[in-house]
C-alpha positions as CSV (number, residue, x, y, z in Angstrom):
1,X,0.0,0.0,0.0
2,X,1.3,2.9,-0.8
3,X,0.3,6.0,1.0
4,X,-0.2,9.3,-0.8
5,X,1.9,12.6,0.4
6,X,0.0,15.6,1.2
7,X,0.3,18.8,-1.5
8,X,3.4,21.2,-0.5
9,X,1.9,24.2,1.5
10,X,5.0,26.3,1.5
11,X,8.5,25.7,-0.1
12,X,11.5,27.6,1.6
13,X,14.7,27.5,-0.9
14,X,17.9,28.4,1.3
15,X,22.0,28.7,0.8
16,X,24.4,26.9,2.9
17,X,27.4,28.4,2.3
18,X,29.4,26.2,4.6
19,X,28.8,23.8,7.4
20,X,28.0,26.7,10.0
21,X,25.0,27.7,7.9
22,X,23.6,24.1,8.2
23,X,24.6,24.7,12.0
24,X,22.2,28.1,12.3
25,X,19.3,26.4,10.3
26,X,19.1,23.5,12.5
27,X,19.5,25.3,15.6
28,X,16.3,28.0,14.5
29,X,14.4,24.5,13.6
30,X,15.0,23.3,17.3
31,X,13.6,26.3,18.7
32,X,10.3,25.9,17.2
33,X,7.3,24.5,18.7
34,X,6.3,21.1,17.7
35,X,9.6,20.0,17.0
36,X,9.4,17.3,19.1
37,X,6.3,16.0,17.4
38,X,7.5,16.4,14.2
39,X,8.7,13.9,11.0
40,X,11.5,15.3,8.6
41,X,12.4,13.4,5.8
42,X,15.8,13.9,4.8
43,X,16.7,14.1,0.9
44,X,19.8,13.9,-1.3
45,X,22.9,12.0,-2.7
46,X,25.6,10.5,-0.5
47,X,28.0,13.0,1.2
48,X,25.1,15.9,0.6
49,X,25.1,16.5,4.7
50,X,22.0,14.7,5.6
51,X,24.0,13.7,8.9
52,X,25.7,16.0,9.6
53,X,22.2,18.2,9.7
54,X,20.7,16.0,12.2
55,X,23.8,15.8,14.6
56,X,23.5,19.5,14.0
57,X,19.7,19.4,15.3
58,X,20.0,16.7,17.8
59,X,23.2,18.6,19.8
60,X,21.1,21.7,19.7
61,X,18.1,19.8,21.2
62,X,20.5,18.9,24.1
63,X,21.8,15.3,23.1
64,X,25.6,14.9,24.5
65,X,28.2,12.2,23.6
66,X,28.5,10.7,20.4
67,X,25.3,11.1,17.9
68,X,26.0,7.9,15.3
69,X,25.0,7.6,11.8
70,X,22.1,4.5,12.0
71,X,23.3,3.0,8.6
72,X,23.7,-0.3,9.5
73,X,20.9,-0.3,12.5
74,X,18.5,1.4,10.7
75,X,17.4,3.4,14.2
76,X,19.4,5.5,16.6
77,X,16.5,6.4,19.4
78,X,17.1,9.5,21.6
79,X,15.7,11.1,24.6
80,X,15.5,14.9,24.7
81,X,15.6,17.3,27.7
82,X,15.5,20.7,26.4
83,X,14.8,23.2,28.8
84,X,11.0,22.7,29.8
85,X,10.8,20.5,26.6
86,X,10.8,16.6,27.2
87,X,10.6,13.9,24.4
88,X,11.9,11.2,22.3
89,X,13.7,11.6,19.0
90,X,14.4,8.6,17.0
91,X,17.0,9.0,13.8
92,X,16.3,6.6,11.2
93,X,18.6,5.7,7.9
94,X,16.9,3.9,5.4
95,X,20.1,3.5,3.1
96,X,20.4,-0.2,2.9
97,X,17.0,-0.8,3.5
98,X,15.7,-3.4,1.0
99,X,12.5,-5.7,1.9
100,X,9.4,-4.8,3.9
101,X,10.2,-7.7,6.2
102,X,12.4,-5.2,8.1
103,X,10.8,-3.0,8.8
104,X,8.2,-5.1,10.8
105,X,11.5,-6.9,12.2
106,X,12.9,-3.7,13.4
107,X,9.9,-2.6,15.4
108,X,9.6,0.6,13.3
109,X,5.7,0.5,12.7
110,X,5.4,1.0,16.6
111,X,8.5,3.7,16.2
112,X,6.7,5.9,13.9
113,X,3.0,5.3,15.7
114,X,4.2,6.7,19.2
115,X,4.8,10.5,19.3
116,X,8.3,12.2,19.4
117,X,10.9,13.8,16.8
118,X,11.3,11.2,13.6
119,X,14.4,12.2,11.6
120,X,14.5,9.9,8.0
121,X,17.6,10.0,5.7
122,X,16.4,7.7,2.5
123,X,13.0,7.8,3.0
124,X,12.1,6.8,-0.8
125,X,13.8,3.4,0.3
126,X,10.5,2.8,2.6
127,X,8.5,4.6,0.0
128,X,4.4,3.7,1.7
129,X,5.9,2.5,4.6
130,X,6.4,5.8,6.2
131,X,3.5,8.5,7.5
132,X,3.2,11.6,5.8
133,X,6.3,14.3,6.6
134,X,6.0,17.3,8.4
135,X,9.1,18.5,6.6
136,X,10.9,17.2,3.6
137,X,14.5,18.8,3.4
138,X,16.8,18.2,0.1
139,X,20.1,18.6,0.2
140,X,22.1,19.2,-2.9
141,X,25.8,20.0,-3.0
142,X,27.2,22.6,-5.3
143,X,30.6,22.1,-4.2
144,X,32.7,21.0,-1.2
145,X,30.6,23.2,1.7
146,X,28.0,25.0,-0.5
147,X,24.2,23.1,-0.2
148,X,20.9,24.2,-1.8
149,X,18.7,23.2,0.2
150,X,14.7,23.0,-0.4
151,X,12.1,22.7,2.3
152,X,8.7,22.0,2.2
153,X,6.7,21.7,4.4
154,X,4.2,19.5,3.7
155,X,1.3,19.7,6.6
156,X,-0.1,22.4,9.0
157,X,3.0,21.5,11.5
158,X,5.2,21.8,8.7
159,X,4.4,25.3,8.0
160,X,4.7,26.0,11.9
161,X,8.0,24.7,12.0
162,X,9.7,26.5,9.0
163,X,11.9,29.4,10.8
């Protein structure tokens, strides 16, 4: 079954000049309200930054010690304690996801049904697996540091959370 997306609402386009831009846009996105109730579906090639974007987010949210890429787990689950702000984040990476079978092995239909901050790099590789986004964010590099980066937002939360 595959499960439609909603229409785009808005579309924000943005320049990353360098890595520290990357670091300022996720840190105005974890300020927002509704963050922690969020899904963001992370888009674009290998090496575009989609890590390095959610360590960025995550370490602003208040997670300490080392924030692993879940390539070969498929899940890294978090627990954020951000000022009054309490919930769970869980980091997903669909990379070398191939059969459906997994994704019921790996628990991740009860992941994505409880609430907390869902962060998905290769979400087309669980293509009608996954809920609806909140945000999706592509990445593209023009160069070494340089990103264009697109984000829509994608529901009424979406919109909320765009800084």
């Amino acid at each position: 079954m595959t499960l439609a997306h909603p229409p785009i609402l808005e579309t924000l386009t943005l320049a990353w000049p360098d890595e520290a831009a990357c670091a300022a846009f996720a840190g105005r996105l974890a300020a927002r309200d509704g963050i922690g109730a969020a899904l963001i579906e992370l888009r674009g090639p290998l090496g575009a930054g989609k890590t390095t974007f959610v360590r960025h987010l995550l370490r602003t949210l208040g997670v300490e010690g080392r924030i692993r890429s879940p390539t070969f787990t498929l899940l890294e689950p978090y627990q954020i304690v951000c000022g009054q702000r309490r919930f769970s984040a869980a980091h997903c990476d669909f990379y070398r996801f191939g059969d459906e079978r997994e994704w019921i092995d790996a628990g991740l239909r009860d992941v994505f049904a409880e609430p907390g901050l869902k962060l998905v790099e290769w979400p087309e590789k669980a293509a009608g697996l996954l809920p609806p986004p909140d945000l999706r964010i592509a990445i593209e590099p023009l160069d070494e540091s340089a990103r264009r980066v697109e984000v829509d937002a994608l529901t009424p939360l979406g919109v909320a959370l765009l800084p």
